[in-house]
N, C-alpha and C positions, 0 to 999 in steps of 0.2 A: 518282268519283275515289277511287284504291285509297290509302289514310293508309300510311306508311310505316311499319318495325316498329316507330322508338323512337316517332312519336307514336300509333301504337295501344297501347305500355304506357302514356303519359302519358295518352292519351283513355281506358282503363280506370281509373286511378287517378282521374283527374278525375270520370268517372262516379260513382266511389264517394265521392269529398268531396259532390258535388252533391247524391246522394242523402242523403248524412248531413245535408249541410244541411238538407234538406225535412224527414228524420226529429224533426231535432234545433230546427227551429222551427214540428213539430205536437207535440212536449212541452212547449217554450214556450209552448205558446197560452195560458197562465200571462205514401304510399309511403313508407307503411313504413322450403465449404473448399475448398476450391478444388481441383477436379479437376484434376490433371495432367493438359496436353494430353500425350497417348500416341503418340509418334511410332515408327513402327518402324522400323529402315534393316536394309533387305537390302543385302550386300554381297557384291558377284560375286567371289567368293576363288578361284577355279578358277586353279590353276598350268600356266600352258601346258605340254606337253610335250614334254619335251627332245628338240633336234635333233643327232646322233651327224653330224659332219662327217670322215671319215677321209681323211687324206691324207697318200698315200703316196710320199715321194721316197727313190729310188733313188741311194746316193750312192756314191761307186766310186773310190777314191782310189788309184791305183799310185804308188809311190815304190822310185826304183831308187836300189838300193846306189851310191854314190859314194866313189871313193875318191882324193883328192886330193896329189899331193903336191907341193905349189908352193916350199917352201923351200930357198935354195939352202944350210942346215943339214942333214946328213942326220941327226939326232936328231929332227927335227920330222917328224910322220908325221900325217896328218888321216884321221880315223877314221869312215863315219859308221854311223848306229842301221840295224837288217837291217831289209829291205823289211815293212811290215805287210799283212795280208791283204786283200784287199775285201771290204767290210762293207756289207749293203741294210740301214737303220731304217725302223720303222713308225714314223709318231707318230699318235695319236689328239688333236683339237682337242675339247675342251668349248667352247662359248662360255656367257658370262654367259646366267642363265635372265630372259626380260622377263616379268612380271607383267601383267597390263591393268588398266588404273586402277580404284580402287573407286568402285562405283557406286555410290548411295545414293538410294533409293525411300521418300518419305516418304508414308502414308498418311492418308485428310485425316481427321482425328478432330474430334472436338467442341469448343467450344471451352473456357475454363476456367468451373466454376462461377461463377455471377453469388455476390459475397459484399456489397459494398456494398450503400447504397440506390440510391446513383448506379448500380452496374450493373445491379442486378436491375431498376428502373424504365427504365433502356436497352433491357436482354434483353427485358423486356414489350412496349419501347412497336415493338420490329423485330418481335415472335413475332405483335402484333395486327397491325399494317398486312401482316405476310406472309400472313396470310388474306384483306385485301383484294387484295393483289397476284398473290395464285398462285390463288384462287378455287377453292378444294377441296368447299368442300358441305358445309352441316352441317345440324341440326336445332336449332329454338330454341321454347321455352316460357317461361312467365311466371306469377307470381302475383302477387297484393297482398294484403297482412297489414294491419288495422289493429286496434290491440290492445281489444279492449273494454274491459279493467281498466284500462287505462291513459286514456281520454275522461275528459277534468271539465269542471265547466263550474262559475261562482259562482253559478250559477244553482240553488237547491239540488234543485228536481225534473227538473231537465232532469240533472243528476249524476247523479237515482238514476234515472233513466229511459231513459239513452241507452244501458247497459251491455246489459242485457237486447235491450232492440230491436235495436241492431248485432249481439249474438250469434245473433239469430233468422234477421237475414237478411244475413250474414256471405259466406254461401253463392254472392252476386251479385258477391263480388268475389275472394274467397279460393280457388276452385277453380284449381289450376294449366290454363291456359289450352291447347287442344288443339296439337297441335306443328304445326311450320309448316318445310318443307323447304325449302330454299334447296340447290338444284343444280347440280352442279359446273360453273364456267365462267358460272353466271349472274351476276347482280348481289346482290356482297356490297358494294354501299356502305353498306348500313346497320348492319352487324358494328360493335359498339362500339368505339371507339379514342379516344383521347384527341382533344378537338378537332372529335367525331363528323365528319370528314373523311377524306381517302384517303388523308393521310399525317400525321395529327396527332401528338402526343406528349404523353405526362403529366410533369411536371416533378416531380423530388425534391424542390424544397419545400413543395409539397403533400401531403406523404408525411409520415405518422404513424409508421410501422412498413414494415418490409418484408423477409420473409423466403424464402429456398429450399433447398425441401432435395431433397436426390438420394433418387429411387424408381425404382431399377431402369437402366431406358432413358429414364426422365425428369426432368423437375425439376418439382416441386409449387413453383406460388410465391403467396404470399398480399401484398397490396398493402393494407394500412387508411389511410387517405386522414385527414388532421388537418381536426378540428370543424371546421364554417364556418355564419355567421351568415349569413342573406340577410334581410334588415328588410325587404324590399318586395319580389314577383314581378318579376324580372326580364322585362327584354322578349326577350332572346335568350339561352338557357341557357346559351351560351359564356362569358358574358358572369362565370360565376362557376365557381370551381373545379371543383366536385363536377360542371358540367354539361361541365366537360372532358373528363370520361371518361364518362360516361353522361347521359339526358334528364332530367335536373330538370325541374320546373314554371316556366311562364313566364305571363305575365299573360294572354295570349292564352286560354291552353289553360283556367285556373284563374277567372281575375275575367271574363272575358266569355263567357265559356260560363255560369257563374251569374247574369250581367246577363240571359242568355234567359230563364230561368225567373224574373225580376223580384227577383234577390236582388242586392244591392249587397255584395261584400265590402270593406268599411273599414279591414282589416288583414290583414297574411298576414305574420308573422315566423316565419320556417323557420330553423329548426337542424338543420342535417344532422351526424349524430354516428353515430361506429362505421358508416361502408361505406367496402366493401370491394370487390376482384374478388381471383377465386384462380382460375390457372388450371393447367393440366399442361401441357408442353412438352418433344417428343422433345427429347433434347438432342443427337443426332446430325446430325439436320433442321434443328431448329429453330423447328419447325411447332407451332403451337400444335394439343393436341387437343381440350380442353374448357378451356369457362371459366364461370365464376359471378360474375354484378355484384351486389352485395344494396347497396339504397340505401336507407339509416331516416334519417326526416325527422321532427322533431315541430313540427309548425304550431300557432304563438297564432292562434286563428282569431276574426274581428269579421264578423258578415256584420248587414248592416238586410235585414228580412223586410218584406214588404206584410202591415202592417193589426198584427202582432206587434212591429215595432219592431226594436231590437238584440238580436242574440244573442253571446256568446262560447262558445267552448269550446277546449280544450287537447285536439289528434287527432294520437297517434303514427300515419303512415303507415311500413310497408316494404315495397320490391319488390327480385324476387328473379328474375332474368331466367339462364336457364340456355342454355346453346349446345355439341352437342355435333358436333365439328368432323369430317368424315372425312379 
């Protein structure tokens, strides 16, 4: 059975707790402004061209001399004006010039910069699901960080002994993991999104920080996600913020997987602090192009060993899962 991507970074991580455990209880033997949208209007301004209407009436007036003389005074004499000549007029007609309406073409541009938290974690939570939804193809790699300076234990040799040995063989977990292509139009359900579903979302008040800034033809946007306590492995990652948007550890994965090798863990309080995803996004499109999850975890760790007893120790884990989108 093929393990899905987000539980083959959890089953690598887990690999590396397990093995620390074995390490760490054979020294006992005593993860890590807003753009104006730009609208253009073209406006069809063309002046029709005038139509010359010429019409010509012929007008032709004869008037003949009259001369009246109806009074029975003969001082009265009726006079009239001498005949005028016949006259043809041209007229030439203008008519009013009609214009045609302005048209107006608006161009679809991009929409305004995300400047809140509330939008920028909106523009995120459409730019991830539109990779599950339009299925473009990317490539994805992984690593796991766990800090050797930073391992303690009140254990005082297992302190001075754990640093060394995890830097010896650091190598088993820290190599960036070979890429893994995911093909256009295949199955991107496991593209991280808030929700790890096919339409989840991250909420703003989950949100530490949140910023985007304009590069070019894109938006750089970084998302840092506020501390969260988990006092016991959860049984379904959803079930806590941080596994809203990427695979935390769950009891499965972490305590019964060390239940095979005979180790009992008695405590697991995880703090998850400082992660984050930063991703790029055409802002034309809207397409997300690449994205980076980095999740640091510091686990108080109790595990009972056979024949050793209890051990503690304090293990910063970080993973750093990369995705570059086409």
């Amino acid at each position: 059975m093929l393990l899905s991507k987000s539980l083959k970074r959890v089953f690598a991580v887990s690999a590396a707790i397990l093995l620390l455990l074995t390490m760490l209880a054979g020294c006992g033997n005593n993860e890590p402004a807003a753009t104006e949208p730009e609208s253009t209007t073209t406006a069809c301004d063309s002046t029709a061209p005038v139509t010359e209407t010429t019409t010509e009436a012929a007008t032709e007036a004869a008037t003949e001399l009259t001369t009246a003389a109806t009074t029975e005074t003969p001082a009265e004499t009726s006079t009239a004006a001498p005949a005028s000549s016949s006259t043809t007029a041209a007229t030439t007609v203008r008519p009013t010039t009609t214009r045609p309406p302005v048209t107006t073409t608006a161009k679809p541009t991009a929409p305004a910069k995300p400047g809140t938290t509330a939008e920028i974690v909106a523009y995120f939570n459409a730019a991830a699901n539109k990779v599950k939804a339009d299925k473009p193809g990317y490539t994805y790699k992984a690593r796991t960080v766990i800090d050797e300076k930073r391992v303690s234990s009140p254990n005082r040799l297992l302190d001075k002994a754990a640093p060394p040995i995890l830097s010896m063989v650091k190598g088993f977990w820290a190599n960036w993991t070979p890429d893994e292509v995911i093909a256009k139009g295949g199955d991107h359900s496991e593209f991280p999104v808030a929700g790890q579903s096919q339409a989840g979302k991250l909420e703003p008040s989950w949100v530490k920080s949140a910023v985007c800034t304009e590069k070019g033809g894109v938006y750089d946007i970084k998302i840092v996600l506020k501390d969260e306590r988990v006092p016991a492995l959860p049984a379904e990652r959803t079930s806590t913020k941080h596994g809203q948007l990427v695979a935390v550890f769950t009891k499965a994965e972490i305590a019964d997987g060390a239940s095979r090798l005979g180790v009992k863990i008695t405590q697991f309080d995880a703090l998850y602090s400082g992660c984050y995803v930063q991703c790029t996004v055409d802002k034309a499109a809207g397409s997300m192009k690449s994205a980076t999850y980095y999740l640091d975890m510091t686990a108080e760790l109790t595990a009972r060993v056979p024949v050793l007893g209890s051990i503690s120790a304090t293990i910063p884990i970080a993973q750093e899962s990369v995705y570059a989108i086409n």
